[in-house]
py3Dmol code that shows the C-alpha trace and the ligand (Angstrom):
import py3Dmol

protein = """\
ATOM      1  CA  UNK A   1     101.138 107.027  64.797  1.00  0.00           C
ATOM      2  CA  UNK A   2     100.039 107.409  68.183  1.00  0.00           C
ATOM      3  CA  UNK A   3     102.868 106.061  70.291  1.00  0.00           C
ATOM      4  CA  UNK A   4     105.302 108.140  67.748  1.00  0.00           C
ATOM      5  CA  UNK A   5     103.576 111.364  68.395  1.00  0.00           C
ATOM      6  CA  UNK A   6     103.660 110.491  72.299  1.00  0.00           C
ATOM      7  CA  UNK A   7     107.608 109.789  72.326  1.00  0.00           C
ATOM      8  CA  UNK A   8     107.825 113.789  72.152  1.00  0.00           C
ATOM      9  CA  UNK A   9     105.174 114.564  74.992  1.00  0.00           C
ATOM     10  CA  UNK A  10     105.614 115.901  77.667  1.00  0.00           C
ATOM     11  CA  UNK A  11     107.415 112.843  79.692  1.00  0.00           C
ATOM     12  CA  UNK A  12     110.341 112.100  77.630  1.00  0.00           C
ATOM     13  CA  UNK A  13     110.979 115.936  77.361  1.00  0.00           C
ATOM     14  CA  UNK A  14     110.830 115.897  81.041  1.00  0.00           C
ATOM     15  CA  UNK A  15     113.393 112.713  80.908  1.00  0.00           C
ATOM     16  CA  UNK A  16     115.586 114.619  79.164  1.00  0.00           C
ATOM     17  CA  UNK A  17     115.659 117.676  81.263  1.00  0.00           C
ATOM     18  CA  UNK A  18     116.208 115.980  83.843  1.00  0.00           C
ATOM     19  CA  UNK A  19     119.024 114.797  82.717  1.00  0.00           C
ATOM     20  CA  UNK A  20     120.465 118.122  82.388  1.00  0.00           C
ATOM     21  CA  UNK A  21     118.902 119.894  85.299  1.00  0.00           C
ATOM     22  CA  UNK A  22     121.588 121.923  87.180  1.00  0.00           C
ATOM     23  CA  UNK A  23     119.766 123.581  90.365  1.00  0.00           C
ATOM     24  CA  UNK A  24     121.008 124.081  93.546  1.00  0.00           C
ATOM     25  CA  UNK A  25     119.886 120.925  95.889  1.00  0.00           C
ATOM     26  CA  UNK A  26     117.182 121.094  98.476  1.00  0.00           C
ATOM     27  CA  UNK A  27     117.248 118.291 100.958  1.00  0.00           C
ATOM     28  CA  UNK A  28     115.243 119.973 103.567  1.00  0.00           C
ATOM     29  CA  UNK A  29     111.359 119.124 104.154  1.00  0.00           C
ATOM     30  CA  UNK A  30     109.197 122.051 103.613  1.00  0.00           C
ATOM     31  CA  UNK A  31     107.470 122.916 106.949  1.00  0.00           C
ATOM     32  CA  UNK A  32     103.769 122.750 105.569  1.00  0.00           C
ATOM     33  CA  UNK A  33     103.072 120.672 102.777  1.00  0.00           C
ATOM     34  CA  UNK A  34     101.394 121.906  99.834  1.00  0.00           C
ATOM     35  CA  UNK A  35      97.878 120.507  98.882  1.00  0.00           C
ATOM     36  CA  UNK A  36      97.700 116.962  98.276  1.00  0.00           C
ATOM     37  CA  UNK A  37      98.575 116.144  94.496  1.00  0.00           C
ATOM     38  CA  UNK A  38      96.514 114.587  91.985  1.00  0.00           C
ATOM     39  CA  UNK A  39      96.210 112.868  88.320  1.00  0.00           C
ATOM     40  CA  UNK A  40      93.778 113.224  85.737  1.00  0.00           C
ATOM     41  CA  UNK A  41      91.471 110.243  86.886  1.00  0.00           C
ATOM     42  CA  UNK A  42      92.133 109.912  90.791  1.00  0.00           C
ATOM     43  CA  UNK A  43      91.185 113.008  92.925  1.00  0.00           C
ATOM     44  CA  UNK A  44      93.239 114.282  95.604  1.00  0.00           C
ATOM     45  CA  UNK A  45      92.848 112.319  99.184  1.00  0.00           C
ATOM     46  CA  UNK A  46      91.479 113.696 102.115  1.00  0.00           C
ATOM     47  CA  UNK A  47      93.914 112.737 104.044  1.00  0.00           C
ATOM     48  CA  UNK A  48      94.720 110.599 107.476  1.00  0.00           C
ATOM     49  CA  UNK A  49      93.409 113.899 109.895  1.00  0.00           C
ATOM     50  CA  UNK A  50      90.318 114.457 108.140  1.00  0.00           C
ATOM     51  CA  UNK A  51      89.686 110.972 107.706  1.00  0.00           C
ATOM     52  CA  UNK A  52      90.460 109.977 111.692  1.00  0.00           C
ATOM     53  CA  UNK A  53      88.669 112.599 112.743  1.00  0.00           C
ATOM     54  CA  UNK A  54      85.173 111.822 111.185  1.00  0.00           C
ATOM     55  CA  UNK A  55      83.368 109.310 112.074  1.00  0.00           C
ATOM     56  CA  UNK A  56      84.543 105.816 113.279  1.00  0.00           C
ATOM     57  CA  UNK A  57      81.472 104.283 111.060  1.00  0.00           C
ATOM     58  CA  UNK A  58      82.314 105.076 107.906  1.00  0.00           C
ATOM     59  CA  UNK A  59      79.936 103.570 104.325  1.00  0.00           C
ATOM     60  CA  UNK A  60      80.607 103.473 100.588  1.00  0.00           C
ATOM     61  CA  UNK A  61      78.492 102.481  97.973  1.00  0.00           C
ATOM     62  CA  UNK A  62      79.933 101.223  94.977  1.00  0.00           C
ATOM     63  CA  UNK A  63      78.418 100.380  91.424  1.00  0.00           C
ATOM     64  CA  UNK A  64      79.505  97.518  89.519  1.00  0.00           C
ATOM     65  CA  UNK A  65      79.107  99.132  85.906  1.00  0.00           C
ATOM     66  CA  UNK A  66      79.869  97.359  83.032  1.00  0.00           C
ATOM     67  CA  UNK A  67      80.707 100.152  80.732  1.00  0.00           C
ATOM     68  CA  UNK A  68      80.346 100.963  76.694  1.00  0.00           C
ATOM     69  CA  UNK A  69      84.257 102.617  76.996  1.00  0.00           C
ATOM     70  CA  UNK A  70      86.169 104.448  79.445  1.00  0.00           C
ATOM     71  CA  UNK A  71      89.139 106.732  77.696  1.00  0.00           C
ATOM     72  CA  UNK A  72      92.361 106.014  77.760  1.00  0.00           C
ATOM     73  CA  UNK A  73      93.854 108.833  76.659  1.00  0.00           C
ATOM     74  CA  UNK A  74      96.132 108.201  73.142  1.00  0.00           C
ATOM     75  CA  UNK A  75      92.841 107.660  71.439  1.00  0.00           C
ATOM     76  CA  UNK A  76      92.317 104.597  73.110  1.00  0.00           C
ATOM     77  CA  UNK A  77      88.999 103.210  74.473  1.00  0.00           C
ATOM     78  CA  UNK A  78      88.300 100.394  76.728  1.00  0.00           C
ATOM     79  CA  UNK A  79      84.829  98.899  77.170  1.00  0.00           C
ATOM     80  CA  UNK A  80      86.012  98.469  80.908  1.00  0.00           C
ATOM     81  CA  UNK A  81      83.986  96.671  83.952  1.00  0.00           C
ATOM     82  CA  UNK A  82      84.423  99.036  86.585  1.00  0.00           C
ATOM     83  CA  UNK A  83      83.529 100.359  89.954  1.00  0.00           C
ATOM     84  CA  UNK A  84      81.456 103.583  89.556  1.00  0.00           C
ATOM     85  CA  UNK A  85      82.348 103.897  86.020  1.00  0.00           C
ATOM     86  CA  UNK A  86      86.152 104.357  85.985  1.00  0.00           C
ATOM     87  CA  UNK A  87      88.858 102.920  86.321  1.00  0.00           C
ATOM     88  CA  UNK A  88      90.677 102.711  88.971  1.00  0.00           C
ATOM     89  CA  UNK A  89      87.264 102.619  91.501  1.00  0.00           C
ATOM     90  CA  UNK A  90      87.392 105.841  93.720  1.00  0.00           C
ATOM     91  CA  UNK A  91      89.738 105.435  96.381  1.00  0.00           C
ATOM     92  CA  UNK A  92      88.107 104.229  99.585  1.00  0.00           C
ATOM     93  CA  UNK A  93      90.297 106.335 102.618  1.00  0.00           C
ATOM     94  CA  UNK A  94      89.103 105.039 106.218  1.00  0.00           C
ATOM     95  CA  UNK A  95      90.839 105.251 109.899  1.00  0.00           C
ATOM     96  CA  UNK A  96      92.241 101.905 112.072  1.00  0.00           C
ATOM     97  CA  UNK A  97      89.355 101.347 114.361  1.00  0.00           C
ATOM     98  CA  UNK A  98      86.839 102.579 111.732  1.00  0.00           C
ATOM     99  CA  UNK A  99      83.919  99.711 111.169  1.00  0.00           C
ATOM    100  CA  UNK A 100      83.965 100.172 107.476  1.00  0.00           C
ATOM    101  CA  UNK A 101      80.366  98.899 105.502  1.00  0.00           C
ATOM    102  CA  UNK A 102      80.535  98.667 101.861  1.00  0.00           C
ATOM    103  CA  UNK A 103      77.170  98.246  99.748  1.00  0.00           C
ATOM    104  CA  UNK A 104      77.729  97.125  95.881  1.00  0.00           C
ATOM    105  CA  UNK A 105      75.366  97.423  93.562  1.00  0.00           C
ATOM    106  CA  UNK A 106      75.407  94.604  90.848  1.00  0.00           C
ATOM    107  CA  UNK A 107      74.675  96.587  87.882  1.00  0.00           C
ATOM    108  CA  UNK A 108      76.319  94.681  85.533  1.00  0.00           C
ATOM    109  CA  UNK A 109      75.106  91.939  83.320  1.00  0.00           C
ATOM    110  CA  UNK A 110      76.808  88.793  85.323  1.00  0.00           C
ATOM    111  CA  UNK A 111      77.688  88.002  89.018  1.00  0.00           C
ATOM    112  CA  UNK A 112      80.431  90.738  90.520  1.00  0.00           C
ATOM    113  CA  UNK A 113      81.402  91.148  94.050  1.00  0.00           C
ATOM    114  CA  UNK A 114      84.450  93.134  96.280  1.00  0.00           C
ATOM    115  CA  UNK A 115      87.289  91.879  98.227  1.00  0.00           C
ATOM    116  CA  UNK A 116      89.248  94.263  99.722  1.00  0.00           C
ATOM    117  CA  UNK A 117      92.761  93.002 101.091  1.00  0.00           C
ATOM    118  CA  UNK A 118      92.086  95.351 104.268  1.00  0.00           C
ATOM    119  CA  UNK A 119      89.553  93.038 105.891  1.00  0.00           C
ATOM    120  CA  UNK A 120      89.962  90.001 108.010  1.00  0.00           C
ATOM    121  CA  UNK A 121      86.691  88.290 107.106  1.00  0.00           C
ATOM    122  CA  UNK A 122      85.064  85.147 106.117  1.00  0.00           C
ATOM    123  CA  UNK A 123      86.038  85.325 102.031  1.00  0.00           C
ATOM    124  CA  UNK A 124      82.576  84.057 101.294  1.00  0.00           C
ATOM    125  CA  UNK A 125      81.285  87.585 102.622  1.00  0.00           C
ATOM    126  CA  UNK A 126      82.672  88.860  99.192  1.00  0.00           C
ATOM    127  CA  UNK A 127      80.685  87.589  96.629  1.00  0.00           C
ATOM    128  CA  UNK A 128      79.465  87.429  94.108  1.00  0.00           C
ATOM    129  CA  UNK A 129      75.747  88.467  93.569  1.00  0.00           C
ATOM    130  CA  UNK A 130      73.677  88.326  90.748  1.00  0.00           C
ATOM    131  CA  UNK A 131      72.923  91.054  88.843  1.00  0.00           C
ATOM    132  CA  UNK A 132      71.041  94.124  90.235  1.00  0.00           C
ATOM    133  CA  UNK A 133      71.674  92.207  93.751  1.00  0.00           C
ATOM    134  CA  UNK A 134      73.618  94.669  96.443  1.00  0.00           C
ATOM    135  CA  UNK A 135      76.178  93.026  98.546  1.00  0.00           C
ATOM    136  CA  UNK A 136      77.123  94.702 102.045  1.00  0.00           C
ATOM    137  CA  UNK A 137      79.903  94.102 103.784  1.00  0.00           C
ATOM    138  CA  UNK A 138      81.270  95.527 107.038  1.00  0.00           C
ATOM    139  CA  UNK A 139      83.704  94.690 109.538  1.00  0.00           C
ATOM    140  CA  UNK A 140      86.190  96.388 111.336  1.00  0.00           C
ATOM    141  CA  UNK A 141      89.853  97.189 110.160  1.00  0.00           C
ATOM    142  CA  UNK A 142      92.728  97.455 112.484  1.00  0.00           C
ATOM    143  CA  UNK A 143      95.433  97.351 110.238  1.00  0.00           C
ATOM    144  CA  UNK A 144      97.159 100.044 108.664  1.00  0.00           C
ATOM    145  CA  UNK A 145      98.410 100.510 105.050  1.00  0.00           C
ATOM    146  CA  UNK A 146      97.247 100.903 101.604  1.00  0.00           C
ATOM    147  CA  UNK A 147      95.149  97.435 100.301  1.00  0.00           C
ATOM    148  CA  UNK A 148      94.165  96.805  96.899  1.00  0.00           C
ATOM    149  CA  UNK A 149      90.426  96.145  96.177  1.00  0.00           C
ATOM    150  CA  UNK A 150      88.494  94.356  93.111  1.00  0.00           C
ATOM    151  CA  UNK A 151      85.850  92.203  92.131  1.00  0.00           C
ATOM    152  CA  UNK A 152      85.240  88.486  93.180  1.00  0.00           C
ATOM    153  CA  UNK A 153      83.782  87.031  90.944  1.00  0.00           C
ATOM    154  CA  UNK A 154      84.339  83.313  91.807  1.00  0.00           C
ATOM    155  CA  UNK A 155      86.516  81.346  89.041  1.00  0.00           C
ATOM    156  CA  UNK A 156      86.415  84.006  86.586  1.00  0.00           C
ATOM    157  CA  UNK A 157      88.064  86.577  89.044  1.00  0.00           C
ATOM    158  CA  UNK A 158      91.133  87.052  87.352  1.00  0.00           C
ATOM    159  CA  UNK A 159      89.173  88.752  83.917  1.00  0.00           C
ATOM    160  CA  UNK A 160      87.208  90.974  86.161  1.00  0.00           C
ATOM    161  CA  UNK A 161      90.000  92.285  87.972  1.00  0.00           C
ATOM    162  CA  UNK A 162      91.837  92.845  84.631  1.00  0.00           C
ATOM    163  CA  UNK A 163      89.310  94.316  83.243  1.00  0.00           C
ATOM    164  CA  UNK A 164      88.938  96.890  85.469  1.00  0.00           C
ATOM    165  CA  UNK A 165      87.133  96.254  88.530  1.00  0.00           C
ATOM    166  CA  UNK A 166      89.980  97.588  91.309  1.00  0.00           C
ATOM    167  CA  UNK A 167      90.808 100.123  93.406  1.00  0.00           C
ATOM    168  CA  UNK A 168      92.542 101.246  96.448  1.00  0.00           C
ATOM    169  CA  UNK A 169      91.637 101.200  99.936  1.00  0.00           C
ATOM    170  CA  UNK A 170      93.992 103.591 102.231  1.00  0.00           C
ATOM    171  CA  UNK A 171      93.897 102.606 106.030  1.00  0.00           C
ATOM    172  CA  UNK A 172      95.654 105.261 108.047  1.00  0.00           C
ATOM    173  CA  UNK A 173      96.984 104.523 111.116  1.00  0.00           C
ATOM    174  CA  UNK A 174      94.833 106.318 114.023  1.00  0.00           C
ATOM    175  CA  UNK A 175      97.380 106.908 116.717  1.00  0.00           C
ATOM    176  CA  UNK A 176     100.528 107.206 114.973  1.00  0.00           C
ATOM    177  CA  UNK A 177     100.813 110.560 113.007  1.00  0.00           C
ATOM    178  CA  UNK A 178     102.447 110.697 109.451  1.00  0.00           C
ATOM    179  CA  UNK A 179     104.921 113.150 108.290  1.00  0.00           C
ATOM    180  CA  UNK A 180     103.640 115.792 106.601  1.00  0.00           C
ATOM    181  CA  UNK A 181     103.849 115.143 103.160  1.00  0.00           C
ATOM    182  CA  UNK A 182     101.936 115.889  99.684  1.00  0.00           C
ATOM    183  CA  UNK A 183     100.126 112.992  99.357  1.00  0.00           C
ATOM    184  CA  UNK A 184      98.843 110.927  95.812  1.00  0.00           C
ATOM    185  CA  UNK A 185      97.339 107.414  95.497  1.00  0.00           C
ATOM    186  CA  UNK A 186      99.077 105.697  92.133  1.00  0.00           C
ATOM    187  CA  UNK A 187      97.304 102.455  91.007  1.00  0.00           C
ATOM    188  CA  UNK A 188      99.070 100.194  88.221  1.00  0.00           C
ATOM    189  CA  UNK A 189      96.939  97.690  86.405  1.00  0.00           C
ATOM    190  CA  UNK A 190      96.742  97.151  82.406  1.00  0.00           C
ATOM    191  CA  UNK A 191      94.605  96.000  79.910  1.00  0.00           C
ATOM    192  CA  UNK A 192      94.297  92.912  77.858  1.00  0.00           C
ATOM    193  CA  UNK A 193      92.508  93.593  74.431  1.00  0.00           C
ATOM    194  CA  UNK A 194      93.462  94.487  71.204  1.00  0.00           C
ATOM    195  CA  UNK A 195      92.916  98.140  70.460  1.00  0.00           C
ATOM    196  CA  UNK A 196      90.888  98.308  66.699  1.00  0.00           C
ATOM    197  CA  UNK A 197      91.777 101.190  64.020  1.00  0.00           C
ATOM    198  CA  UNK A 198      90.076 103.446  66.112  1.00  0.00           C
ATOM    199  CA  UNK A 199      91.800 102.707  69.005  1.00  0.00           C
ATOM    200  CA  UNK A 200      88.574 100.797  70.380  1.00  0.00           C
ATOM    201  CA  UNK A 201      88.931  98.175  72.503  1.00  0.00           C
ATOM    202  CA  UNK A 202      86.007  95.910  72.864  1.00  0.00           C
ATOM    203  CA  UNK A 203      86.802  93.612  75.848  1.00  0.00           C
ATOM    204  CA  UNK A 204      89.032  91.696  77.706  1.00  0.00           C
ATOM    205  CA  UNK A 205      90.843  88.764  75.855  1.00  0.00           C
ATOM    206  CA  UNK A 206      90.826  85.878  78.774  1.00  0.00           C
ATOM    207  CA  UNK A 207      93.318  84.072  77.090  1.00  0.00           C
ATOM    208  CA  UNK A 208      95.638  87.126  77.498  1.00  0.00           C
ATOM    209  CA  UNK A 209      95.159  87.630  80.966  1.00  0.00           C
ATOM    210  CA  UNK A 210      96.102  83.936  81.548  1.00  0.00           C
ATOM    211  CA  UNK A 211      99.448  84.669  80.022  1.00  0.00           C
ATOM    212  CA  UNK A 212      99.860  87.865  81.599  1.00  0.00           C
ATOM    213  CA  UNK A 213     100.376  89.519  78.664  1.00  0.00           C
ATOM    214  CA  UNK A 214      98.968  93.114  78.519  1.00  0.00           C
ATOM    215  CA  UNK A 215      98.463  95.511  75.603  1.00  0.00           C
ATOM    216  CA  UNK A 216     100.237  97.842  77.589  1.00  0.00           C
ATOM    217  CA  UNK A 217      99.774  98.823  81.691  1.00  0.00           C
ATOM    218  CA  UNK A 218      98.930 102.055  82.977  1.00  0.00           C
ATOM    219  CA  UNK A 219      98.840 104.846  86.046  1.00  0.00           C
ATOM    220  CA  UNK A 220      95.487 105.290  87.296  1.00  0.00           C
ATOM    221  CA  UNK A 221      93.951 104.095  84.093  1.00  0.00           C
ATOM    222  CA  UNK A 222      95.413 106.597  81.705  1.00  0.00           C
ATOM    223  CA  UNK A 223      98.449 106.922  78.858  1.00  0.00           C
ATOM    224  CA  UNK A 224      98.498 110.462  79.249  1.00  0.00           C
ATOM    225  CA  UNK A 225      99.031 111.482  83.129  1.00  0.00           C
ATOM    226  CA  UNK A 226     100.590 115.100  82.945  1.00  0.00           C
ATOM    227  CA  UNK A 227     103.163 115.797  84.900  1.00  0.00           C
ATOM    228  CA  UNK A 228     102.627 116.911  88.497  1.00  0.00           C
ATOM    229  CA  UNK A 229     103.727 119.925  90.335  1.00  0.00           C
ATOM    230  CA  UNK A 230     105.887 119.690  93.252  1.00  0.00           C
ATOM    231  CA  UNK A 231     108.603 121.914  94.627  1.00  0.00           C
ATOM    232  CA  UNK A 232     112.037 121.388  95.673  1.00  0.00           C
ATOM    233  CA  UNK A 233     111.729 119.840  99.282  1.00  0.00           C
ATOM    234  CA  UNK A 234     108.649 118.750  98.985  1.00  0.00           C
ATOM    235  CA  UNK A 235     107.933 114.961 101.041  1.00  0.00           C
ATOM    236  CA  UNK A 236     105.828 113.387  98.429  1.00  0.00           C
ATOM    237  CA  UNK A 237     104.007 109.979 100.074  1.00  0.00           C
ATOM    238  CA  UNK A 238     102.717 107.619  97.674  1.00  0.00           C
ATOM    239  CA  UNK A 239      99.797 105.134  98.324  1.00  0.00           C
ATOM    240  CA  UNK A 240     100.512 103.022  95.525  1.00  0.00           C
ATOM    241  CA  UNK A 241      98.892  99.582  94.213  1.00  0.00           C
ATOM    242  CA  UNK A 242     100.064  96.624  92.062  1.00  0.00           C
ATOM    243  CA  UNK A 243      97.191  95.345  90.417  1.00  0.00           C
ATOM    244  CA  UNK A 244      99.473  93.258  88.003  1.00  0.00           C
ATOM    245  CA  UNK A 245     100.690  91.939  85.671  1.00  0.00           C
ATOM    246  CA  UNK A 246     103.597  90.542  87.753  1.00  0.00           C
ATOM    247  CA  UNK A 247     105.640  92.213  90.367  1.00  0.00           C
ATOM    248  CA  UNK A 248     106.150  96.273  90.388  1.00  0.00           C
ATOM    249  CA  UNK A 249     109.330  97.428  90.689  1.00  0.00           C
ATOM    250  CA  UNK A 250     108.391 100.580  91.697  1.00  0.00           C
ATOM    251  CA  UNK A 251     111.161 103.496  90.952  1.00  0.00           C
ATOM    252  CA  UNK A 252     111.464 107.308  91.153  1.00  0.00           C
ATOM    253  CA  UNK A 253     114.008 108.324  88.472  1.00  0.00           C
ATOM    254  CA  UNK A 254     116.097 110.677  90.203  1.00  0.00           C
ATOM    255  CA  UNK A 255     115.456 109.963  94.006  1.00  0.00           C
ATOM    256  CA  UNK A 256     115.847 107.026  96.679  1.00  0.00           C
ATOM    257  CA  UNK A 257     113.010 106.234  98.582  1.00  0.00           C
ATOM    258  CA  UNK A 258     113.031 108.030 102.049  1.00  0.00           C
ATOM    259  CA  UNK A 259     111.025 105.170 103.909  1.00  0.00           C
ATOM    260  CA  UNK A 260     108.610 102.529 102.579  1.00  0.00           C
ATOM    261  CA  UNK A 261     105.499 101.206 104.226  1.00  0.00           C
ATOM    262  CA  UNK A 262     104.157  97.982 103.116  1.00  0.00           C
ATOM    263  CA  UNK A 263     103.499  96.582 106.640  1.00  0.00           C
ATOM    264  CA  UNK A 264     105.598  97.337 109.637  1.00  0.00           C
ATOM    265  CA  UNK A 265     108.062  98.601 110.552  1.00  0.00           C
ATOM    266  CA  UNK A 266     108.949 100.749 107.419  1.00  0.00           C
ATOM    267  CA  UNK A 267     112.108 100.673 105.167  1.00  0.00           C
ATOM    268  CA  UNK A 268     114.753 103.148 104.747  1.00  0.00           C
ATOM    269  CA  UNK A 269     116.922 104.300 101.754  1.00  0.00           C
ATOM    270  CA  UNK A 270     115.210 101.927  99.172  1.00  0.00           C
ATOM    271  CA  UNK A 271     116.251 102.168  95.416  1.00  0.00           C
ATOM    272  CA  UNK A 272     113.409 100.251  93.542  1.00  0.00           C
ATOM    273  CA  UNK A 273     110.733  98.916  95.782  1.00  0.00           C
ATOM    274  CA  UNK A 274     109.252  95.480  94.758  1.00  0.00           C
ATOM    275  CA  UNK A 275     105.010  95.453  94.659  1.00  0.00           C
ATOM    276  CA  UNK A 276     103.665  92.242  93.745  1.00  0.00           C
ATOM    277  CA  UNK A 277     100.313  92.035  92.105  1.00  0.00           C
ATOM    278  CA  UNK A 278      97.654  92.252  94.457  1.00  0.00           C
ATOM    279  CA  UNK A 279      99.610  93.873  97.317  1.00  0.00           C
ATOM    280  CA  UNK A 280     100.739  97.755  97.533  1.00  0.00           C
ATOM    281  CA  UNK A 281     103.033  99.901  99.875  1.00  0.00           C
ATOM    282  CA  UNK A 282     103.168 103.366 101.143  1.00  0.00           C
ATOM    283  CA  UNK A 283     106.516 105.163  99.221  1.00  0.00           C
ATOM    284  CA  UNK A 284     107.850 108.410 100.496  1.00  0.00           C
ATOM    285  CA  UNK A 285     110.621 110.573  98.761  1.00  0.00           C
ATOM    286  CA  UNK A 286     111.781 113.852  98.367  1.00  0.00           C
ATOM    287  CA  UNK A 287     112.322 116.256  95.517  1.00  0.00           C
ATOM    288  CA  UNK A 288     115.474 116.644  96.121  1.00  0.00           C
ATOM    289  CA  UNK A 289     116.346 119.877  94.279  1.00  0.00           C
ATOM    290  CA  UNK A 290     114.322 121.402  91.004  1.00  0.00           C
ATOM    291  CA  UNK A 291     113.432 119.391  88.441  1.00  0.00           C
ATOM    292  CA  UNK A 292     111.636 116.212  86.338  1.00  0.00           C
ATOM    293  CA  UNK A 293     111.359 112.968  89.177  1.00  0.00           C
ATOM    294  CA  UNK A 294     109.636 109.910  87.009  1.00  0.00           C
ATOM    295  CA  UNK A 295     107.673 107.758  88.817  1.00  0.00           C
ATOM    296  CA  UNK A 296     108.290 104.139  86.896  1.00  0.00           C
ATOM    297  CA  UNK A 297     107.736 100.543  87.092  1.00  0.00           C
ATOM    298  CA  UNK A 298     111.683  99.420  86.664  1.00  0.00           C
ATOM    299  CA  UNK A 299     110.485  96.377  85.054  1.00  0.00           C
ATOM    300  CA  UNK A 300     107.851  97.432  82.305  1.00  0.00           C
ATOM    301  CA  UNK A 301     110.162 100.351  80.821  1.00  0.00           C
ATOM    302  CA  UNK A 302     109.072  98.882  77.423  1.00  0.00           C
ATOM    303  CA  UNK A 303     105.775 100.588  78.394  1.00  0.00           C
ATOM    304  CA  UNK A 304     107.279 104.191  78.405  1.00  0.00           C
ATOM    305  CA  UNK A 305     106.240 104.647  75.045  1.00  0.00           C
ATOM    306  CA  UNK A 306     102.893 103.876  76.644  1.00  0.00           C
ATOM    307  CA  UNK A 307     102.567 106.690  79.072  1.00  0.00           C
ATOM    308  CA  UNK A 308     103.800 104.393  81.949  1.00  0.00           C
ATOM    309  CA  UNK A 309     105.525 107.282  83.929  1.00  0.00           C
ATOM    310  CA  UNK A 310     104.245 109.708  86.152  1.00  0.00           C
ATOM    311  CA  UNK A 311     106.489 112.305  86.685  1.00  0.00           C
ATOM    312  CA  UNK A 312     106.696 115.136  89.201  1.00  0.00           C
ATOM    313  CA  UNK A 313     108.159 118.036  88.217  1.00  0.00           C
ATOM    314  CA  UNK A 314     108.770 121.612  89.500  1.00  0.00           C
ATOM    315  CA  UNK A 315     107.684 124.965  88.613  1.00  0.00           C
ATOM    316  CA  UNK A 316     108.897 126.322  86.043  1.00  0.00           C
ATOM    317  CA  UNK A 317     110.365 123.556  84.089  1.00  0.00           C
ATOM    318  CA  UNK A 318     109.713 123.569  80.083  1.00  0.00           C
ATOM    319  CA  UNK A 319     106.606 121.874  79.117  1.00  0.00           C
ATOM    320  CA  UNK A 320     105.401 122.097  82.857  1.00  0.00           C
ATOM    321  CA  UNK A 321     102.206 123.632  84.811  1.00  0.00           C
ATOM    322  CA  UNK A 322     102.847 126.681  86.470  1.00  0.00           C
TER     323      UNK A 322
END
"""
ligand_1 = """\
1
CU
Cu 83.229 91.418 88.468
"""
view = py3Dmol.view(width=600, height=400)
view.addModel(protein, "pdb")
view.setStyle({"model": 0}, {"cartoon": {"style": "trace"}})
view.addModel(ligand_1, "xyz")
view.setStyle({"model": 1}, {"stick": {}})
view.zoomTo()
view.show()
């Protein structure tokens, strides 16, 4: 089986060493952050300097693509709707003060559309259109933070959202600088179909995503996120989004939050950081010495054997990148 096979991967071997981990501690930041980190489907940000300093009009084009089947990883498949093809959508990263237009290209079979939490706008500005319609919309964003995004798609919202048509939107703030960190954007969502004996899964089930009740949820739309390398010291910053089911209580085995950002002003010294669906919150933490450091949603540990942990580990650890 699948999920027996993954119980010895790479995670739970990284569970258990860091349960017996011995190294020295390292509690202070490193002067100059390494490059930002990444996963296997979500690329590594630009960044809040390279972002403020382009230019303050800033356009993305998104397509609405209704696909055959994304992977998974675990041998699963998901005939996903998606921005651009995958899920999550690419992660939009834009500066307070930036007018911000985004075009969508319907090419889908029915109506989709965007809302993005980071706007202030007249919600009829987000759609739907029909398909092969674009729908543009731009307006100004003045507040900063990470913001969820997905398809509006009028009463039937809720199954396009679930079945994959999200992403995250970063808004950095322009005049306030962030701590150097390494930097990853982590979005949770699920999926709510039955996987076949191939491990195909044809569609959304609508009556599932009424109940909430997911096949299993996921890290930036994979089971099989590797672990990713940090060192001891390093200031990791999250830019993490709950697209649901339910709230996230979003954990780093082995840590405490440093701050949290999910509006202002930021929290200090935070165990387990609650993340309802449709909202999302900027998480910083150290690695405090060498080792495995989970990332987890405290709440959906039944989805372990799932993949649902991204851990960061250091160099040189068994079963680890080097
Ligand atoms: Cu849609």
């Amino acid at each position: 089986m699948r999920r027996g096979l993954f119980l010895t991967s790479a995670i739970f071997f990284s569970l258990a060493m860091a349960a017996c981990a011995g190294q020295s501690s390292v509690t202070a930041a490193a002067a100059t952050p390494g490059p930002p980190l990444a996963t296997r489907n979500v690329s590594a940000v630009a960044g809040q300097q390279k972002t403020c300093a382009g230019p303050r009009q800033k356009t993305f084009d998104l397509d609405v693509v209704e696909t055959a089947g994304v992977e998974l990883g675990m041998g699963m498949t998901f005939a996903a709707w998606t921005y651009n093809g995958r899920i999550p959508g690419p992660t939009i990263e834009v500066c307070q003060g930036d007018t911000v237009t985004l075009r969508v290209r319907n090419k889908g079979t029915t109506s989709h559309g965007l809302d993005t939490h980071a706007f202030k706008i007249d919600a009829r500005h987000y759609g739907p259109v029909a398909p092969g319609s674009t729908l543009t919309i731009e307006k100004a964003v003045d507040t900063p933070g990470v913001f969820m995004y997905h398809c509006a798609a009028g009463p039937v919202t809720d199954v396009h959202i679930k079945s994959g048509v999200h992403g995250a939107m970063i808004v950095y703030p322009r005049d306030e600088p962030l701590r150097p960190a390494r930097e990853i954007v982590v979005v949770e969502d699920a999926v709510f179909g039955s996987p076949d004996a191939k491990g195909f899964i044809a569609g959304t089930d609508p009556a599932r995503t009424a109940r909430n009740d997911q096949q299993f949820s996921m890290f930036n739309g994979r089971l099989d996120n590797e672990p990713v390398t940090v060192k001891p010291g390093d200031l990791v910053r999250m830019y993490f989004v709950n697209v649901g089911p339910w709230t996230s209580a979003a954990h780093v085995i082995g840590t405490v939050f440093d701050r949290v950002y999910a509006g202002a002003p930021y929290v200090q010294g935070v165990q387990t950081f609650p993340v309802p669906a449709g909202s999302g919150a900027i998480l910083e933490f150290y690695i405090p010495e060498a080792g495995v450091f989970p990332f987890v949603d405290h709440d959906k540990l039944a989805y372990l054997p799932w993949g649902l942990a991204l851990a960061f580990a250091t160099e040189g650890v068994p079963g680890q990148a080097h």
